[in-house]
Backbone as CSV, one residue per row, in Angstrom:
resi,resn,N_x,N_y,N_z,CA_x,CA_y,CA_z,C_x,C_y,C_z
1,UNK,0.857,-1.198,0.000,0.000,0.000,0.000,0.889,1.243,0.000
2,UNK,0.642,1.887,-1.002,1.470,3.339,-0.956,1.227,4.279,0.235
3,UNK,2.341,4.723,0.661,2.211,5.885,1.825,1.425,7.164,1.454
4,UNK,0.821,8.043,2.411,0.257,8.998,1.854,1.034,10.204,2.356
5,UNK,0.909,11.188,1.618,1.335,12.638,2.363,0.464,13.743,2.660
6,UNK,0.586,14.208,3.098,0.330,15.553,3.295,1.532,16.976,3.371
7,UNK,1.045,18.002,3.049,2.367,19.246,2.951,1.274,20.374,3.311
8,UNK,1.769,21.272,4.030,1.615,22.181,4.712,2.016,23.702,4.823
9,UNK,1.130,24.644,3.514,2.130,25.581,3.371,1.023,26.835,4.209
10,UNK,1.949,27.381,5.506,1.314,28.169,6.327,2.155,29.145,6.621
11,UNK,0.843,30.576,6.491,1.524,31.673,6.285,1.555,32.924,7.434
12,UNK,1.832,32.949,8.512,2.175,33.419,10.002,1.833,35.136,9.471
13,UNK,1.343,36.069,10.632,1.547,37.711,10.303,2.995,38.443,10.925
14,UNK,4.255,37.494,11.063,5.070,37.586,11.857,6.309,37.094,11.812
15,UNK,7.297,37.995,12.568,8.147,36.740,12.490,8.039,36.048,13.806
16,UNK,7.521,36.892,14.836,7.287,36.011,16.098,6.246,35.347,16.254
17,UNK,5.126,35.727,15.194,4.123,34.343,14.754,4.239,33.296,14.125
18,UNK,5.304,33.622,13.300,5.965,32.030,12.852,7.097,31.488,13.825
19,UNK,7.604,31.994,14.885,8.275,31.119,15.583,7.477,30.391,16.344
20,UNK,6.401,31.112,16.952,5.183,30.222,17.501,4.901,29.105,16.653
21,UNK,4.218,29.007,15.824,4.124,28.380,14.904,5.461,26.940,14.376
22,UNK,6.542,27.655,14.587,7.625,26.619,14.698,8.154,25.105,15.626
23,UNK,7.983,26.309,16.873,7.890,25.643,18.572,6.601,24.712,18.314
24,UNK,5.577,24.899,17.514,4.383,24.141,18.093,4.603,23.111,17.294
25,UNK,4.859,23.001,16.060,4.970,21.741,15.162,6.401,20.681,15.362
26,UNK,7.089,21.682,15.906,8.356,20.496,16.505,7.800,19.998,17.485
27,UNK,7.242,20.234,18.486,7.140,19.698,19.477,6.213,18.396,19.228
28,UNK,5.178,18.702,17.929,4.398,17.041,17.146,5.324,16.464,16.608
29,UNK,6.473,17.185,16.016,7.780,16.273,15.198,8.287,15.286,15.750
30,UNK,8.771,16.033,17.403,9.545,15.040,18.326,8.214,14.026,19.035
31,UNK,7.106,13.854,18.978,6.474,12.929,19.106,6.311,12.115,18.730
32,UNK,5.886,12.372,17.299,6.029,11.541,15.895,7.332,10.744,16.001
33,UNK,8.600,11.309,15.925,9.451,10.723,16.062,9.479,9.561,16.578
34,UNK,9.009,9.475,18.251,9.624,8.581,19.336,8.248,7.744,19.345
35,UNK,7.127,8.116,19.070,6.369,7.653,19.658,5.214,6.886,18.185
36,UNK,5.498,7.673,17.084,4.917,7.153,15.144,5.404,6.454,14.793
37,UNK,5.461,5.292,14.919,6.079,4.348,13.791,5.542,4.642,12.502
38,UNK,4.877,5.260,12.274,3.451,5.072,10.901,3.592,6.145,10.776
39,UNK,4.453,7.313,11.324,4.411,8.744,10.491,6.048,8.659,10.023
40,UNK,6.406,8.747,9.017,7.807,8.585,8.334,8.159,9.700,8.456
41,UNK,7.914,10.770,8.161,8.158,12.210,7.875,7.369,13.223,8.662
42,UNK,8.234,14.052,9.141,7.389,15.085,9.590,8.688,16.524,9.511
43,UNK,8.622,17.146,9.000,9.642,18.246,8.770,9.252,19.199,8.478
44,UNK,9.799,20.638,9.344,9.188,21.788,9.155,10.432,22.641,8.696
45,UNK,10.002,23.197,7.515,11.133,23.593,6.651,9.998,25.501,6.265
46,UNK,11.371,26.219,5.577,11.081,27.495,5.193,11.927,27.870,4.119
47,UNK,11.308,28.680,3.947,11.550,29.046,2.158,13.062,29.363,2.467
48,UNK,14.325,29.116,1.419,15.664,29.132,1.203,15.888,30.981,0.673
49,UNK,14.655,30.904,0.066,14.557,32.728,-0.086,13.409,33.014,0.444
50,UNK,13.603,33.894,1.515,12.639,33.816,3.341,12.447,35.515,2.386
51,UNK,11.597,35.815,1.554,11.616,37.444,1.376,10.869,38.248,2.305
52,UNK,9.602,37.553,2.995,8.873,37.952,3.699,8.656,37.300,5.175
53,UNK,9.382,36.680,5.233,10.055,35.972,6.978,8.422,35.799,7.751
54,UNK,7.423,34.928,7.085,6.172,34.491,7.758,5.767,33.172,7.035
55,UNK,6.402,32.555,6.269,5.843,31.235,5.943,6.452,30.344,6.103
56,UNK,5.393,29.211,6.557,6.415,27.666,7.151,5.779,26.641,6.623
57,UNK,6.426,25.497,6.035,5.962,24.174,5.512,5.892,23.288,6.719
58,UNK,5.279,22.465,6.438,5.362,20.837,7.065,4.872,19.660,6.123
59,UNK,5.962,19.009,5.899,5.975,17.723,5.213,6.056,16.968,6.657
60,UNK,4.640,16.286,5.485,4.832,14.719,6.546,4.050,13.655,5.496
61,UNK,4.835,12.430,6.176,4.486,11.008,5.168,4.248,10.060,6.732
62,UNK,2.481,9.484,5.889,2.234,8.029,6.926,2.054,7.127,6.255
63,UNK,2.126,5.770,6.774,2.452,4.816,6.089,0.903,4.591,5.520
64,UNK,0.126,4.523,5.910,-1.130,4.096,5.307,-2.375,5.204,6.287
65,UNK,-3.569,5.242,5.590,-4.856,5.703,6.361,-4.298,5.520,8.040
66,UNK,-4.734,4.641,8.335,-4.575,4.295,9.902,-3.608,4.936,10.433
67,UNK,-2.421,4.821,9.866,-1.318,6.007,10.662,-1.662,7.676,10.922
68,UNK,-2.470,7.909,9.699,-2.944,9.145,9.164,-3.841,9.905,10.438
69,UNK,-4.867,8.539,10.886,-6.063,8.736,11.874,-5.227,8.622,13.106
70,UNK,-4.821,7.919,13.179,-3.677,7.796,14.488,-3.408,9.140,15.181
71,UNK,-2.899,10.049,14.053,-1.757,10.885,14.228,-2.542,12.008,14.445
72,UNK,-3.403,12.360,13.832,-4.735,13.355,13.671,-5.282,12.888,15.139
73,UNK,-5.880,12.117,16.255,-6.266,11.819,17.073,-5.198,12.198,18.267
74,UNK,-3.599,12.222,18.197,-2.730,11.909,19.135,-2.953,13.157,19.882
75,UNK,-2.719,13.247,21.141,-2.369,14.194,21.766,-1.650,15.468,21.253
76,UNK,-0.724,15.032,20.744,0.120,16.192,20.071,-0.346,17.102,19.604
77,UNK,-1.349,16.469,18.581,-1.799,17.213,17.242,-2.999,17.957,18.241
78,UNK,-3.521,17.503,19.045,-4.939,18.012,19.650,-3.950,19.552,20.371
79,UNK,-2.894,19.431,21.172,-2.111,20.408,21.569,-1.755,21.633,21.060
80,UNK,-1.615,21.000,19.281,-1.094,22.232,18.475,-2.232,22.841,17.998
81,UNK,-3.583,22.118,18.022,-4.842,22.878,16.885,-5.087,23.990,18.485
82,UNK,-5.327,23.210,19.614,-5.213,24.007,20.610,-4.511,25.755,20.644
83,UNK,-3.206,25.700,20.230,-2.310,26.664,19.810,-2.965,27.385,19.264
84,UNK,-2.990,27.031,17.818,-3.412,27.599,16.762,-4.585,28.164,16.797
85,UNK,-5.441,27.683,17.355,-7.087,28.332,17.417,-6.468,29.308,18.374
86,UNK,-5.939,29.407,19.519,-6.052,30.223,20.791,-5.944,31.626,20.394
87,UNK,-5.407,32.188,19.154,-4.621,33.252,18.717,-4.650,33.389,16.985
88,UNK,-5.711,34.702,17.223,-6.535,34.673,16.158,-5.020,35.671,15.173
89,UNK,-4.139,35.945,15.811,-3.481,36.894,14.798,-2.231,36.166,14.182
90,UNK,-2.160,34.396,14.287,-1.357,33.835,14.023,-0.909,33.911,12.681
91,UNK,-2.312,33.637,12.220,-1.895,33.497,10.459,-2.539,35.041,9.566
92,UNK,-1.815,34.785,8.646,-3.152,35.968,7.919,-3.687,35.529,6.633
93,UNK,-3.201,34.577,6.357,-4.461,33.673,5.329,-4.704,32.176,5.722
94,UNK,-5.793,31.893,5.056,-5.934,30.209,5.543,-4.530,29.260,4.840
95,UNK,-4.339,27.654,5.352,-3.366,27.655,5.316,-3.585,26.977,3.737
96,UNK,-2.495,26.532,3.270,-2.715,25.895,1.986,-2.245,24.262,2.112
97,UNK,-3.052,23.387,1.950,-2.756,21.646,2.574,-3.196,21.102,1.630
98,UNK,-1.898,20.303,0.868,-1.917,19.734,-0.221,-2.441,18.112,0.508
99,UNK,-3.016,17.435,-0.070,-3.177,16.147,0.644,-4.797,15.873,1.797
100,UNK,-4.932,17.023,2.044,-6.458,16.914,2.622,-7.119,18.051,2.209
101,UNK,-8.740,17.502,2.206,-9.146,16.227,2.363,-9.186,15.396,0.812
102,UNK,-8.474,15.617,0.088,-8.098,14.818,-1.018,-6.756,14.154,-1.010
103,UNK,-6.651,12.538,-0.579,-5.628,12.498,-0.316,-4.416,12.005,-1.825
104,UNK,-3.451,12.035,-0.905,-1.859,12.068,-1.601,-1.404,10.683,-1.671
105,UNK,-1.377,10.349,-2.518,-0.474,8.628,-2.313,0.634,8.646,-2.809
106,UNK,1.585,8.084,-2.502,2.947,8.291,-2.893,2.817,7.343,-4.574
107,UNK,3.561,7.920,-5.520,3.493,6.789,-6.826,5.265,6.332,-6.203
108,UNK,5.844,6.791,-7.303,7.452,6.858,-7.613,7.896,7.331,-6.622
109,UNK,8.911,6.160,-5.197,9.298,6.937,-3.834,10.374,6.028,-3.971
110,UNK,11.520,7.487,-3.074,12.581,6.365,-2.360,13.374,7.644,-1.660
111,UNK,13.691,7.116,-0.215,14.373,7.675,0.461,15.737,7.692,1.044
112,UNK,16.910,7.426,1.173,17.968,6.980,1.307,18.371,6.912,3.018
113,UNK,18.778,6.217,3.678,19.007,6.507,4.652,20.270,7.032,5.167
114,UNK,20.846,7.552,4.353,21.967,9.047,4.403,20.754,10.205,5.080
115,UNK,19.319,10.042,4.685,18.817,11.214,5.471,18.513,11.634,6.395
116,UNK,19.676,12.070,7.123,19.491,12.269,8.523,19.826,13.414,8.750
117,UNK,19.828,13.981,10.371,20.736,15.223,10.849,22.069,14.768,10.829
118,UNK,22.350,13.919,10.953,23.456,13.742,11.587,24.646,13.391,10.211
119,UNK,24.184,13.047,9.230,24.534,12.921,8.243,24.841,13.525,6.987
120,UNK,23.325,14.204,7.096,23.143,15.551,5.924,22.091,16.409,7.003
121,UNK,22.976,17.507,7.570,22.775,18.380,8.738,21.594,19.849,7.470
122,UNK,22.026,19.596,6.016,21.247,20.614,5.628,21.330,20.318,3.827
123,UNK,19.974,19.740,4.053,19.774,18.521,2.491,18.978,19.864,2.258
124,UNK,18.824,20.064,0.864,18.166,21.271,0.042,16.928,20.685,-0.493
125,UNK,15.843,21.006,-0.150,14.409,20.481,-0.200,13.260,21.102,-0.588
126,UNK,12.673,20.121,-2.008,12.028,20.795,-3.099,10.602,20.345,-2.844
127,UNK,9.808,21.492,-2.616,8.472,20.444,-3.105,8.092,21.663,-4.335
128,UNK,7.401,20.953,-4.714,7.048,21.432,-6.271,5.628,20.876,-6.634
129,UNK,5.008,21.991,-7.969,3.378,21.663,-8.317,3.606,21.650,-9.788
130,UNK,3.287,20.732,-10.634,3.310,21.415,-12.538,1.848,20.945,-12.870
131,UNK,1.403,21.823,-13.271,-0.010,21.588,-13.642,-0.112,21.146,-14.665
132,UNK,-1.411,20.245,-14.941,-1.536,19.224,-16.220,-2.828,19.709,-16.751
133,UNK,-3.118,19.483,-17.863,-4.268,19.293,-18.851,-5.314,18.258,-18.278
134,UNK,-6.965,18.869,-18.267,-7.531,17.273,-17.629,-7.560,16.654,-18.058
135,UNK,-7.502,15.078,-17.240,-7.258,13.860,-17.526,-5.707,13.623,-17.959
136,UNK,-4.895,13.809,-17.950,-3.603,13.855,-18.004,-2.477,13.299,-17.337
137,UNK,-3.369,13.412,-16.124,-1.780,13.217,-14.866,-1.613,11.862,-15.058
138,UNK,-2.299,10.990,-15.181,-2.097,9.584,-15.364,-1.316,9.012,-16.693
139,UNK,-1.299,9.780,-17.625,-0.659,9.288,-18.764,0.793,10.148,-18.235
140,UNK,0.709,10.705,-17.503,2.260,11.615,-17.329,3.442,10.814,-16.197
141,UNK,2.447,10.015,-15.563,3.562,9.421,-14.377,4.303,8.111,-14.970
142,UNK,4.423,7.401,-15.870,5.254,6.663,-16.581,6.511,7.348,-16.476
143,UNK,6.612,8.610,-16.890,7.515,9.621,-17.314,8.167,9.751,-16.043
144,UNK,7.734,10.588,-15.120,7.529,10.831,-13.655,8.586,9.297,-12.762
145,UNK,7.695,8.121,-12.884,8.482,7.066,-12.741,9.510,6.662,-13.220
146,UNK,10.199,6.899,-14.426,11.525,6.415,-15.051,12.728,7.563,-14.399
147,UNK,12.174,9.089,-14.257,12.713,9.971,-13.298,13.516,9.445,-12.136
148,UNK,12.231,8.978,-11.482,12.711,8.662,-9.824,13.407,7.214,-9.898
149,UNK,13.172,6.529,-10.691,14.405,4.760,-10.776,15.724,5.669,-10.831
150,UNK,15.687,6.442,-12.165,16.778,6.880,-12.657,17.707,7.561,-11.957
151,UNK,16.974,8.869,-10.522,17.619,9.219,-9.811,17.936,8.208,-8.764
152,UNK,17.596,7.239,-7.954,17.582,6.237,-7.284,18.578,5.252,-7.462
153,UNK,19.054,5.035,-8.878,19.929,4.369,-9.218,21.251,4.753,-9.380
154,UNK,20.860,6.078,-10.368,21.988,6.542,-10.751,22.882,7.968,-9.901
155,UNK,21.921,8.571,-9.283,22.380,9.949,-8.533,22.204,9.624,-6.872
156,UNK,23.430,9.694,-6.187,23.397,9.769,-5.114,22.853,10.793,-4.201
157,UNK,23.301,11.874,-4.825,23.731,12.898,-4.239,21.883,13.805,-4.415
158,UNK,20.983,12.127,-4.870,19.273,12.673,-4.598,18.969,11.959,-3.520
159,UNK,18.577,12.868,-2.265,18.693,11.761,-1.237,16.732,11.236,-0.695
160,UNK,15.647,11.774,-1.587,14.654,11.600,-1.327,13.347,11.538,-2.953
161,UNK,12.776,11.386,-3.543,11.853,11.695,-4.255,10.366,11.024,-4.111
162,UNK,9.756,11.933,-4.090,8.220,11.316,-4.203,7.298,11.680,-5.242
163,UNK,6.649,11.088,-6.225,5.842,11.736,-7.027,4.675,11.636,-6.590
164,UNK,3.329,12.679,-6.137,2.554,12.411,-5.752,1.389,12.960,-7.032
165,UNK,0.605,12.426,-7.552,-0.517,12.856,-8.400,-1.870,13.375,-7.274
166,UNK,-2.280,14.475,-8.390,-3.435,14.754,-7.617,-4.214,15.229,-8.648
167,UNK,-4.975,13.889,-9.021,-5.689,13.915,-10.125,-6.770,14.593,-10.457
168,UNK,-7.719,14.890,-9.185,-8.732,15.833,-9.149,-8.476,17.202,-9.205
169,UNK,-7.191,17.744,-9.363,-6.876,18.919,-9.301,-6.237,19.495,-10.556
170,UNK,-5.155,18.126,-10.889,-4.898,18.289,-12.424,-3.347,18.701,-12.152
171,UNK,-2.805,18.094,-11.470,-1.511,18.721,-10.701,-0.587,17.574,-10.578
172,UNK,0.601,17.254,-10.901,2.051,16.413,-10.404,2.184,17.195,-9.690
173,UNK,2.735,16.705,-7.999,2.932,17.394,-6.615,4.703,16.092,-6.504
174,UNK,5.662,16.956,-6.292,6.597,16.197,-5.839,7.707,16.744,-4.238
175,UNK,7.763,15.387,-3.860,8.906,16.084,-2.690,10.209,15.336,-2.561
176,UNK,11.227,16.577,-2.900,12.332,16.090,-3.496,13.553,16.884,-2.344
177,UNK,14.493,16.253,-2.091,15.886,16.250,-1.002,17.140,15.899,-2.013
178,UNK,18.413,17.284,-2.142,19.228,17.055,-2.809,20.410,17.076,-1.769
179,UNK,21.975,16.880,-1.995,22.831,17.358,-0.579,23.201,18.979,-0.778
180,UNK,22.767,19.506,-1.894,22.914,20.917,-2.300,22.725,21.301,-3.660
181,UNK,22.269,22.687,-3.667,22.624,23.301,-5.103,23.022,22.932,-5.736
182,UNK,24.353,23.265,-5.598,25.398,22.255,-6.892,24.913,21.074,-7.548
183,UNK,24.466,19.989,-6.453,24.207,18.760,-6.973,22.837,18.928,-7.893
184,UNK,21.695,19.789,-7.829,20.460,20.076,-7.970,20.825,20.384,-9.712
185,UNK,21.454,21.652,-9.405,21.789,22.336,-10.721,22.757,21.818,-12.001
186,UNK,23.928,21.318,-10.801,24.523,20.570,-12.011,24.816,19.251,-12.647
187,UNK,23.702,18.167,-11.408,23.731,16.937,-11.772,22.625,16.628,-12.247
188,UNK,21.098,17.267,-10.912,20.432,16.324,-11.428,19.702,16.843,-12.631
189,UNK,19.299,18.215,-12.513,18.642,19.240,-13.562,19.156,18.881,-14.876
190,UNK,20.658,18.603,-15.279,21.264,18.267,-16.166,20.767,16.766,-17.127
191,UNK,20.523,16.213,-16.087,20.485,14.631,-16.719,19.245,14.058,-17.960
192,UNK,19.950,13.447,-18.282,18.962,12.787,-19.788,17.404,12.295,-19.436
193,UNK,17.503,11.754,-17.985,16.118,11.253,-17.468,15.190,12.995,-17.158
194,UNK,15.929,13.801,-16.797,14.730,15.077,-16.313,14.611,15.472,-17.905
195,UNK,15.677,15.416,-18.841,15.104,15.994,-20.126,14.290,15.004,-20.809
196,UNK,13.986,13.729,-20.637,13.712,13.050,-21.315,11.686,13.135,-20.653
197,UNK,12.027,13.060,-19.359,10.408,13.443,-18.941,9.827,14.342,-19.175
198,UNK,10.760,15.688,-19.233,9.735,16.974,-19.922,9.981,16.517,-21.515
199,UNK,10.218,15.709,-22.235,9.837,16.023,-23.212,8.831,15.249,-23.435
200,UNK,8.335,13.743,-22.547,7.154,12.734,-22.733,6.358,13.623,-22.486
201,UNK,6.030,14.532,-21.345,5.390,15.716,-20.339,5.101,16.865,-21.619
202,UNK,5.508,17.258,-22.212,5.198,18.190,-22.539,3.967,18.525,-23.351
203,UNK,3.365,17.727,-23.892,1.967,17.731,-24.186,0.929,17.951,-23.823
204,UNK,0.864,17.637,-22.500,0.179,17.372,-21.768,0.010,18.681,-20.534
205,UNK,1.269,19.467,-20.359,1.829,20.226,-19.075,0.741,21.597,-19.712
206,UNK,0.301,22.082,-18.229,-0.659,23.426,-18.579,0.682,24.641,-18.782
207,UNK,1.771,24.470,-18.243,3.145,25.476,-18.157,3.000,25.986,-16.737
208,UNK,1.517,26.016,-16.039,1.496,26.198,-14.548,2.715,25.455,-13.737
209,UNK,3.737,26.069,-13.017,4.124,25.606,-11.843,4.682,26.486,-11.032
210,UNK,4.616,25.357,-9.777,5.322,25.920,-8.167,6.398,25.604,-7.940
211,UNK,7.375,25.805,-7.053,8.584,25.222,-6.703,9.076,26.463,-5.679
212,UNK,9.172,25.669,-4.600,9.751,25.993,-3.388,10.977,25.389,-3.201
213,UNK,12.037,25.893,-2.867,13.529,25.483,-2.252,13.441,25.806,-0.595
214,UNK,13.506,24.756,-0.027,13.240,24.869,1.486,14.621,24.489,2.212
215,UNK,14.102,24.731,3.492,16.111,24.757,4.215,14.732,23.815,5.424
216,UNK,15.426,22.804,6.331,14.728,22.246,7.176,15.251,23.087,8.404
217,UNK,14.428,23.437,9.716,14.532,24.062,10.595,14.118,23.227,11.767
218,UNK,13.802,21.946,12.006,12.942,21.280,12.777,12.523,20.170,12.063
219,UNK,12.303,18.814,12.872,11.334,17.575,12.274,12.734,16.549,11.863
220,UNK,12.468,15.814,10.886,12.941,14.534,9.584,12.233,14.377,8.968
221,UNK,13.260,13.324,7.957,12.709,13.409,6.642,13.019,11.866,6.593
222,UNK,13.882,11.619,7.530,13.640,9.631,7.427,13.999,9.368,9.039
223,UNK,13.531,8.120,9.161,13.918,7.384,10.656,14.552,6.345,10.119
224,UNK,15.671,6.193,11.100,16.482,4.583,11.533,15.633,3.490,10.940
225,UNK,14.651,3.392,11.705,14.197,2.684,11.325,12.566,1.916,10.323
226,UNK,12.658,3.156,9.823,11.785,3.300,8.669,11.854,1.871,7.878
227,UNK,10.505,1.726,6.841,10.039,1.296,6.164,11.440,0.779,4.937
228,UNK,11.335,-0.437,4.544,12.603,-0.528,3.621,12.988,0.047,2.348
């Protein structure tokens, strides 16, 4: 059964409303951690170009539904909505949550277990949106899939990819971990597999896209002892 995700792009009136905001989701991170077997991911990351120093992500991956309900039920999470409701000047728009209530299934995944703090103290982390033509996204992830073997096999220095479709929307959603720039720009961007998918892709692509470069500040992006 494919894992599902969810991503979390929330936008604080502050910079001391997004540290609030920071403190509260680590503190579900380090739960998740010790206490989720079934939440793989939970990482709270911010834009690499911070122009307006109030928005914060959270990636997180569970292994199936049940982890999903689990985690949504835990204490933690009841702690932080707690937070969040208490203090009406936290945010100043609603948040943007890719994955509910339409969910995310992972297609094309693999994570390396180089991904750690302790290992790669500051992996460069992409999530990204390219919008499709309707009915589309499904003829596009073949493409999408030969991508992620290709980085998996052949590029080390990709230490995460997920392709997530979100077919009702008309959108390829991916979340991607490089060990830096360099490697981003001049290995993987370069390679015959990313040119070879935008060119299966290109028929099909509306030219709509997103792409965020995130720096992690809090959370993971793999456990010890994660899923194989």
């Amino acid at each position: 059964m494919p894992s599902l995700f969810v991503i979390g792009h929330l936008k604080t009136t502050s910079g001391e409303a997004r540290q609030t905001v920071i403190d509260a989701l680590t503190t579900v991170s380090k739960y998740s951690l010790t206490k989720e077997p079934g939440v793989y991911k939970f990482c709270i990351a911010l834009p690499r170009k911070d122009d307006d120093g109030t928005s914060v992500f959270a990636i997180e991956e569970y292994a199936d539904h049940s982890a999903m309900d689990k985690h949504m039920a835990s204490p933690a999470v009841a702690e932080l909505l707690k937070i969040f409701s208490s203090d009406p000047k936290l945010f100043s728009a609603e948040p943007a949550i890719y994955g509910l209530p339409t969910k995310l299934s992972a297609g094309a995944s693999f994570t390396r277990s180089s991904l750690l703090p302790s290992t790669t103290p500051d992996p460069l982390i992409i999530f990204a949106n390219f919008g499709y033509k309707p009915s589309t996204t499904s003829k596009a992830l073949p493409g999408w899939t030969s991508l992620v073997e290709y980085a998996k096999e052949k590029e080390e220095g990709t230490l995460t990819y997920t392709v997530l479709e979100d077919k009702e929307k008309g959108w390829i959603r991916t979340v991607e971990a490089y060990t830096g720039e360099e490697f981003l720009e001049d290995v993987h961007v370069k390679s015959t597999a990313v040119a070879e998918n935008q060119k299966q892709n290109a028929e099909w692509r509306t030219g709509k896209k997103e792409i965020w470069r995130l720096k992690a500040v809090a959370g993971y992006l793999h456990k010890e002892e994660e899923k194989a």
